[in-house]
C-alpha positions as a LaTeX table, in Angstrom:
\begin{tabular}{lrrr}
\hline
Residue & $x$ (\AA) & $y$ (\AA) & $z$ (\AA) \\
\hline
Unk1 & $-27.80$ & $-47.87$ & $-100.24$ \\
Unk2 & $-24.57$ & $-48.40$ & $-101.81$ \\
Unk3 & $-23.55$ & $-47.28$ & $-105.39$ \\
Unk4 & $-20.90$ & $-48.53$ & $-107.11$ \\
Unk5 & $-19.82$ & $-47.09$ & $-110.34$ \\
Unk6 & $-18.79$ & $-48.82$ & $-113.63$ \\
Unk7 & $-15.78$ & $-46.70$ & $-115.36$ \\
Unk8 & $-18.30$ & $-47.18$ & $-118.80$ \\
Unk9 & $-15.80$ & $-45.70$ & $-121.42$ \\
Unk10 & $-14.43$ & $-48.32$ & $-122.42$ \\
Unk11 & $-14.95$ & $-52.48$ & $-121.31$ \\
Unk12 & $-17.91$ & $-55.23$ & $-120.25$ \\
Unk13 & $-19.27$ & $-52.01$ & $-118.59$ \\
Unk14 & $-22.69$ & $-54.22$ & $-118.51$ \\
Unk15 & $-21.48$ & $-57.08$ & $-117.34$ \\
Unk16 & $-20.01$ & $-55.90$ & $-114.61$ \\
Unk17 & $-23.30$ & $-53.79$ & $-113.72$ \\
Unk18 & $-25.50$ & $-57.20$ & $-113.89$ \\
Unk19 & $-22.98$ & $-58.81$ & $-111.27$ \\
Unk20 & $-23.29$ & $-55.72$ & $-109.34$ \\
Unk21 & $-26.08$ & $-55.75$ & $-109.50$ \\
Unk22 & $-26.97$ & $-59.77$ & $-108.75$ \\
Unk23 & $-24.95$ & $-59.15$ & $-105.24$ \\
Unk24 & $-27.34$ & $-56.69$ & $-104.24$ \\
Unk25 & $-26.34$ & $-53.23$ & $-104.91$ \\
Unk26 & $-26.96$ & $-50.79$ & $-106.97$ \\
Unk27 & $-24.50$ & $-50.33$ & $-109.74$ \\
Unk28 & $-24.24$ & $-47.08$ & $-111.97$ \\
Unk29 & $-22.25$ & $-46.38$ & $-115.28$ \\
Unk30 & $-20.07$ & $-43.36$ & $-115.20$ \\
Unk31 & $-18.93$ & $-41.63$ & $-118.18$ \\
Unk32 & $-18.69$ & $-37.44$ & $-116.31$ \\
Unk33 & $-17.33$ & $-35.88$ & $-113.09$ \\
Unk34 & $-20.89$ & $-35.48$ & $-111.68$ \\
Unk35 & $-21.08$ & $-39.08$ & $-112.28$ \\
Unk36 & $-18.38$ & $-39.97$ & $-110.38$ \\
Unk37 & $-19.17$ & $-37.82$ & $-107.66$ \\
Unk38 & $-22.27$ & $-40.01$ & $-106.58$ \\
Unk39 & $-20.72$ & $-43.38$ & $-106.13$ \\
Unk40 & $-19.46$ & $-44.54$ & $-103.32$ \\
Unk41 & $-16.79$ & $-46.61$ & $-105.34$ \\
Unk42 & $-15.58$ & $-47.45$ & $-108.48$ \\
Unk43 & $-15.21$ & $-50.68$ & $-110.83$ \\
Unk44 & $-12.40$ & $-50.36$ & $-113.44$ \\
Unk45 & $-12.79$ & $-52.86$ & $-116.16$ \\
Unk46 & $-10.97$ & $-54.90$ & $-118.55$ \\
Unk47 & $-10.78$ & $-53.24$ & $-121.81$ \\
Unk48 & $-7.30$ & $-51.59$ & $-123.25$ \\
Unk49 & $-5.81$ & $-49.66$ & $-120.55$ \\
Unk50 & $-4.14$ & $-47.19$ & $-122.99$ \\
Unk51 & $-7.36$ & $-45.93$ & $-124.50$ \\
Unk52 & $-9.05$ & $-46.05$ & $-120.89$ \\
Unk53 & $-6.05$ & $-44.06$ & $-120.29$ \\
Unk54 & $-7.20$ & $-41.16$ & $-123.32$ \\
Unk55 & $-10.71$ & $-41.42$ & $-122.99$ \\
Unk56 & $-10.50$ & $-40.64$ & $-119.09$ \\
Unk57 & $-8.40$ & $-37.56$ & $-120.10$ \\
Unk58 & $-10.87$ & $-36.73$ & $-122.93$ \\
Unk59 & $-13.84$ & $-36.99$ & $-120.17$ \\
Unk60 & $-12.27$ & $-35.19$ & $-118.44$ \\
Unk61 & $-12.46$ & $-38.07$ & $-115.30$ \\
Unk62 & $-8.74$ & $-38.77$ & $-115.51$ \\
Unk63 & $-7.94$ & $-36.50$ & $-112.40$ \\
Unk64 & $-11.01$ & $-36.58$ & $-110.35$ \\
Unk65 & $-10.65$ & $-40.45$ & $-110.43$ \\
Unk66 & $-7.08$ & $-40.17$ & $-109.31$ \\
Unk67 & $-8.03$ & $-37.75$ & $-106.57$ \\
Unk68 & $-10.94$ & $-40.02$ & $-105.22$ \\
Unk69 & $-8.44$ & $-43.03$ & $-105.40$ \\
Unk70 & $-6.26$ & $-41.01$ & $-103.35$ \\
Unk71 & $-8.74$ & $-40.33$ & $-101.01$ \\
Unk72 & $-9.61$ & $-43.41$ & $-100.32$ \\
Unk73 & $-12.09$ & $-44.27$ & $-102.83$ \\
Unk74 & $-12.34$ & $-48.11$ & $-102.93$ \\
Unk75 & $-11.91$ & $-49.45$ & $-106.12$ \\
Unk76 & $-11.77$ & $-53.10$ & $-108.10$ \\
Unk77 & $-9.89$ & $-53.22$ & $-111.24$ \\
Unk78 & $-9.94$ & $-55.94$ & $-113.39$ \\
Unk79 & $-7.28$ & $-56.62$ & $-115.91$ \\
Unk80 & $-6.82$ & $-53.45$ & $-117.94$ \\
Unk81 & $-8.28$ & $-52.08$ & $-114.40$ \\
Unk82 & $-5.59$ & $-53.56$ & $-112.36$ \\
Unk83 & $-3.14$ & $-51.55$ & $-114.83$ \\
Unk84 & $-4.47$ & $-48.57$ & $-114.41$ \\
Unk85 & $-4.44$ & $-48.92$ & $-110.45$ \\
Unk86 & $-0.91$ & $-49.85$ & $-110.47$ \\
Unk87 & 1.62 & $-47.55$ & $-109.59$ \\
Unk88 & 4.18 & $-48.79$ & $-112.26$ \\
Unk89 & 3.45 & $-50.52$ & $-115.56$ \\
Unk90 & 6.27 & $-52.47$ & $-117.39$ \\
Unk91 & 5.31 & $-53.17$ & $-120.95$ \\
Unk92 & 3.48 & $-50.14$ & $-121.51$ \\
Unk93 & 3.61 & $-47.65$ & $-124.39$ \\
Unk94 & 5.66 & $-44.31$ & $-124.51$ \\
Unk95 & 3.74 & $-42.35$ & $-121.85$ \\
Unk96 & 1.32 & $-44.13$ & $-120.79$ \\
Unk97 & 0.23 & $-42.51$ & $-117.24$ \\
Unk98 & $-1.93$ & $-44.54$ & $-114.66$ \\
Unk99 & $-4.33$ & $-43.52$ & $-111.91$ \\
Unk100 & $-2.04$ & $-44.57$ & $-109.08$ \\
Unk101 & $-2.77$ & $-46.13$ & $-105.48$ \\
Unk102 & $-1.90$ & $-49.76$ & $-106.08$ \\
Unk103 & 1.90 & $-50.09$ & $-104.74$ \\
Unk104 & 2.43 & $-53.02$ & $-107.43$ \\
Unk105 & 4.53 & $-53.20$ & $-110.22$ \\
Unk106 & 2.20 & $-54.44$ & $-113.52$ \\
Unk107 & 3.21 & $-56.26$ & $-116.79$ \\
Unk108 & 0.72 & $-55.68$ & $-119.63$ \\
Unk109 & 0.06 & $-58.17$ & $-121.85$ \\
Unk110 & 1.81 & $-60.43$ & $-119.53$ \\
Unk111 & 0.79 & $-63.92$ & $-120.88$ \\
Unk112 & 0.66 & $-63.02$ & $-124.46$ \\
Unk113 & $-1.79$ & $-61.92$ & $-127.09$ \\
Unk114 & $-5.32$ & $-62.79$ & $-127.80$ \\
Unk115 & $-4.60$ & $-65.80$ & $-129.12$ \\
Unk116 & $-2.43$ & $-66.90$ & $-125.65$ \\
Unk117 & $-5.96$ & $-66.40$ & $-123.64$ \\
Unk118 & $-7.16$ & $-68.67$ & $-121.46$ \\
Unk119 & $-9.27$ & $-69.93$ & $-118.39$ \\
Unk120 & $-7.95$ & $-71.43$ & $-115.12$ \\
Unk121 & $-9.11$ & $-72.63$ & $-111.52$ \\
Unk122 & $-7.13$ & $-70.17$ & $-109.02$ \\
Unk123 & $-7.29$ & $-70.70$ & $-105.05$ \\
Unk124 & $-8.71$ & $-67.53$ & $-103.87$ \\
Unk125 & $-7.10$ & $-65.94$ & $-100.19$ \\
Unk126 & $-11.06$ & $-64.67$ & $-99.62$ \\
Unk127 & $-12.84$ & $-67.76$ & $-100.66$ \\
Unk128 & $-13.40$ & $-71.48$ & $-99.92$ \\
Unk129 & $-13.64$ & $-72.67$ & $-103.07$ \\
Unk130 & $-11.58$ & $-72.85$ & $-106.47$ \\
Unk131 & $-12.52$ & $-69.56$ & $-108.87$ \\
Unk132 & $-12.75$ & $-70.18$ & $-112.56$ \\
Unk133 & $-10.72$ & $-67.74$ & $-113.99$ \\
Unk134 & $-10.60$ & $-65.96$ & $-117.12$ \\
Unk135 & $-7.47$ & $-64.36$ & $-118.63$ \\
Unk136 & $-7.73$ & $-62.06$ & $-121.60$ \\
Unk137 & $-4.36$ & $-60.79$ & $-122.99$ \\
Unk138 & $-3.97$ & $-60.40$ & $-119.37$ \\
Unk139 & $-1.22$ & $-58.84$ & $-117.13$ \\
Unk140 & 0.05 & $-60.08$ & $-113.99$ \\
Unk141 & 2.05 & $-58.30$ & $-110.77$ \\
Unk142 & 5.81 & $-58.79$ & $-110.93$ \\
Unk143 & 6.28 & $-56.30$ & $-107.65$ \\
Unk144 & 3.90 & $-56.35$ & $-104.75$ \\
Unk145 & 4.77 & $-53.01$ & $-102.08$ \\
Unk146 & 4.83 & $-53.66$ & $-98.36$ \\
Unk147 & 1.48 & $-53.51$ & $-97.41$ \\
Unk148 & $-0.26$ & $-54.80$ & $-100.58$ \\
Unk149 & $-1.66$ & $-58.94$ & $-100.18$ \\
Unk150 & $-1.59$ & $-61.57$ & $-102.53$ \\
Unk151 & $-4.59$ & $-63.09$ & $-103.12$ \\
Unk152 & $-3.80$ & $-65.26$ & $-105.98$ \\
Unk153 & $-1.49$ & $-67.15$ & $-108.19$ \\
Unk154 & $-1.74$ & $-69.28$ & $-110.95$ \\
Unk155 & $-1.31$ & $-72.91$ & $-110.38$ \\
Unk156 & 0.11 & $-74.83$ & $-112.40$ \\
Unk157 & 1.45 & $-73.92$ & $-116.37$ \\
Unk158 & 4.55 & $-71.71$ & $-117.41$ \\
Unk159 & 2.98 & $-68.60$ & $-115.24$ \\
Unk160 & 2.92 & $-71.29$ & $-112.50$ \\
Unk161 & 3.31 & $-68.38$ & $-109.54$ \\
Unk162 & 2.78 & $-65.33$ & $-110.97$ \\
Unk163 & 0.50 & $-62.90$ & $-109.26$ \\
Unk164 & $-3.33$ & $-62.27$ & $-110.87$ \\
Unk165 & $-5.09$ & $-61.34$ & $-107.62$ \\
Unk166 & $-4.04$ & $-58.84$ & $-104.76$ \\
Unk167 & $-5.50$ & $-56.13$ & $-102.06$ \\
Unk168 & $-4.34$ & $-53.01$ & $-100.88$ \\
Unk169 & $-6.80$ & $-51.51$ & $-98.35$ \\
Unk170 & $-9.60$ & $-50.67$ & $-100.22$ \\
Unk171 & $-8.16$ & $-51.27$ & $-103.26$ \\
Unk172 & $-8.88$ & $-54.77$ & $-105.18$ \\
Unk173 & $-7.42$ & $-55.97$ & $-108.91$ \\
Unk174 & $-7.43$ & $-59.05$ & $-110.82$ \\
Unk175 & $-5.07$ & $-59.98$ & $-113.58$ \\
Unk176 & $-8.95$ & $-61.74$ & $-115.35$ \\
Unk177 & $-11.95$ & $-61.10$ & $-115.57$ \\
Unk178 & $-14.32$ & $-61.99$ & $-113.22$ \\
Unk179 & $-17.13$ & $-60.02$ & $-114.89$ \\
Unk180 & $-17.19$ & $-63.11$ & $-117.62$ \\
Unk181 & $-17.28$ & $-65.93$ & $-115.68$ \\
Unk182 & $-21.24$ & $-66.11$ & $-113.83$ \\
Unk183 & $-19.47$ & $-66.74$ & $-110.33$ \\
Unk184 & $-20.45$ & $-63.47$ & $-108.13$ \\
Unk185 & $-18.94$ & $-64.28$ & $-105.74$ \\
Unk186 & $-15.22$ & $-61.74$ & $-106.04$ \\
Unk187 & $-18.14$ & $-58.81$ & $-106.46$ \\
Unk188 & $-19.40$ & $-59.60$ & $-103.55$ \\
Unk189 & $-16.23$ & $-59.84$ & $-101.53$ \\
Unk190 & $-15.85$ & $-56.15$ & $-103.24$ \\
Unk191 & $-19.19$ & $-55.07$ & $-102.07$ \\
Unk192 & $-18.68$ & $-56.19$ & $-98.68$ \\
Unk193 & $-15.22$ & $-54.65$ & $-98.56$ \\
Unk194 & $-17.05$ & $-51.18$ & $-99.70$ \\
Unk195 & $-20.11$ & $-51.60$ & $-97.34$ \\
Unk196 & $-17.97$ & $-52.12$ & $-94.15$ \\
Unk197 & $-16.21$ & $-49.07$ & $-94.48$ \\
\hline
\end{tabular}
């Protein structure tokens, strides 16, 4: 059976264990090393990536998680997730270190504060129908690397084009969260991405 862990320091840590969980398979917070050691992947959710940046360090989970990423640990970060996959952050704050692995460059706080949140349909690359989308203070991807695919853009607004979705291998972020919205249907593509490997 496949485990997927929930990074449950900071963020909808539940939330994204009941859609985990609702796509059949079996979803685990993870707070310690030993945690982290019997997952078969990781979920990194929204939250602020700064403090998930601290607490991971004061958890001591800061460098196994890197080393897993870098050994090929799939992974699915959502918002403050996607920042701390990315493997340059514009925006941030004085020294603010990420895990690494994502070859994107990502903006925090992108479209604004709290009050600038908001909800949009996005075409998906991996699905057939619209996703409702939920942005939260959210970033977006002003670089993609090489090898890294886009699998989403906004629409239509004054962030018509920018980048809220893309894949690297086993590596998956969203600019929103998906954990917030009752469609399943992006933790399943992340399930199946971690079951066929």
């Amino acid at each position: 059976m496949t485990v997927i862990g929930v990074f449950a320091l900071q963020g909808n840590v539940r939330e994204h264990v009941a859609m985990l969980r609702a796509v059949g398979v079996e979803a685990v917070p993870v707070r310690r090393p030993a945690e982290l050691a019997a997952v078969d992947a990781m979920v990194l959710p929204g939250g602020e990536s700064t403090t998930m940046d601290k607490l991971a360090r004061a958890f001591e989970l800061f460098e196994p998680l890197q080393k897993r990423i870098a050994d090929g640990m799939p992974v699915f970060g959502t918002c403050a997730g996607m920042i701390m996959l990315a493997s340059e952050i514009t925006g941030g704050i004085e020294g603010q270190e990420t895990l690494g692995g994502l070859d994107v460059t990502v903006r925090r706080n992108a479209f604004g504060r709290q009050v600038d949140s908001f909800e949009a349909d996005l075409e998906f690359a991996a699905l057939d129908t619209p996703y409702h989308a939920v942005f939260i203070r959210a970033p977006w991807v002003e670089r993609v690397g090489r090898d890294v695919e886009v699998l989403s853009t906004v629409r239509t607004g004054p962030a018509a084009g920018r980048i809220v979705a893309v894949r690297h291998d086993r590596l998956l972020a969203t600019s929103f969260h998906p954990e917030m919205t009752g469609d399943a249907r992006l933790h399943g593509y992340f399930a199946e991405l971690v079951r066929g490997l």
